[in-house]
C-alpha positions as CSV (number, residue, x, y, z in Angstrom):
1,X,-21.8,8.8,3.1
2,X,-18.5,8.4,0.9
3,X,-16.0,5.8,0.1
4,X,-13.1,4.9,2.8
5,X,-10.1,3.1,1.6
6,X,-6.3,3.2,1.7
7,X,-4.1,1.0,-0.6
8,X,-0.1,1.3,-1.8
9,X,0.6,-0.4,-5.4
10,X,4.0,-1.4,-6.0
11,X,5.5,-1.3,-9.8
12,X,7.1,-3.8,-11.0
13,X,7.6,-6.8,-8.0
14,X,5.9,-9.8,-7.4
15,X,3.2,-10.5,-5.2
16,X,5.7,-13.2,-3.1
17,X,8.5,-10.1,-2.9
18,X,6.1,-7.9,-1.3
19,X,3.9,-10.9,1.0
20,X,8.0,-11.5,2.2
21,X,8.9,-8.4,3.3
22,X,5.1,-7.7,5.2
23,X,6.0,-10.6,7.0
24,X,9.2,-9.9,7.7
25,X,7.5,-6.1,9.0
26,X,4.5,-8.3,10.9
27,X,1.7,-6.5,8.8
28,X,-1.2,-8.2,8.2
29,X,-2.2,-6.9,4.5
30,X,-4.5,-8.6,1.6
31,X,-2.0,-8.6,-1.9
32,X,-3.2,-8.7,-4.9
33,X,-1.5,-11.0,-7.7
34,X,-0.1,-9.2,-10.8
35,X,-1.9,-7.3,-13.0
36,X,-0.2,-5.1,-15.8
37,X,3.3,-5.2,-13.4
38,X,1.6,-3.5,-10.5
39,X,0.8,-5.4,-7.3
40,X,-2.0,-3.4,-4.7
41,X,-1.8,-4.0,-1.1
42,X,-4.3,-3.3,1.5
43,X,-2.9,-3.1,5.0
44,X,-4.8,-3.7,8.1
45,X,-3.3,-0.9,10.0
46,X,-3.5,1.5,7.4
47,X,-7.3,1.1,7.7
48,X,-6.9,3.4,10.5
49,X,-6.5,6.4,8.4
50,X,-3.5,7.8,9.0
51,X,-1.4,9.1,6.9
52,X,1.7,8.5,9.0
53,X,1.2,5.2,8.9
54,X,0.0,5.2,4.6
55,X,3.2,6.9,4.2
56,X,5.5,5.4,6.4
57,X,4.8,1.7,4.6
58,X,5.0,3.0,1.3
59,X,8.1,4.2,1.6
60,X,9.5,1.1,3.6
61,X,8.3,-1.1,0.8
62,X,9.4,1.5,-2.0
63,X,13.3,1.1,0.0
64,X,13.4,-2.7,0.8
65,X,11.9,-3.7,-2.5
66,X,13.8,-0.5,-5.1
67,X,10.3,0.2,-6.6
68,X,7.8,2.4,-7.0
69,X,5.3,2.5,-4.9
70,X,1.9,4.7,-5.0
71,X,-0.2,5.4,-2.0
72,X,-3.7,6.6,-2.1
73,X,-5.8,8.0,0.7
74,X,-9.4,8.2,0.2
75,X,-11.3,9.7,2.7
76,X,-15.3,9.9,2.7
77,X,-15.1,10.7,-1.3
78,X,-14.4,14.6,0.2
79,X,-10.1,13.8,0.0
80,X,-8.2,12.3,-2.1
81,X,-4.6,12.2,-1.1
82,X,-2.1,10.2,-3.2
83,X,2.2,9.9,-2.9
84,X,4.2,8.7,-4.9
């Protein structure tokens, strides 16, 4: 059995910009501080696997906060899926 995970990172905002504006959605997400100007969020409901939902939030975030944002589906280690 393979890895299961879902995260967006987010270039070049702060980890309070981004914990504002998943408040202001009502997500419930674990945010990672800085590191090299990226930020990585893990959302609850992304957990769910699906990619709707993955790609939905990243591009909310990417809009509301004018950055990049990266989202990367991994599924059992069999699919990787990443957008940009």
């Amino acid at each position: 059995m393979g890895n299961w995970c879902t995260n967006i990172s987010l270039q070049g905002v702060s980890q309070a910009e981004i914990v504002h504006v998943l408040e202001e959605l009502g997500r419930r997400a674990y945010v990672t501080p800085a590191n090299s100007n990226w930020c990585t969020l893990y959302d609850q409901e992304c957990d769910r696997f699906d990619l709707d939902v993955l790609e939905s939030l990243a591009l909310t975030l990417s809009l509301r906060l004018n950055c990049t944002a990266l989202a990367t589906f991994n599924a059992d280690d069999d699919i990787l899926w990443l957008g940009i």
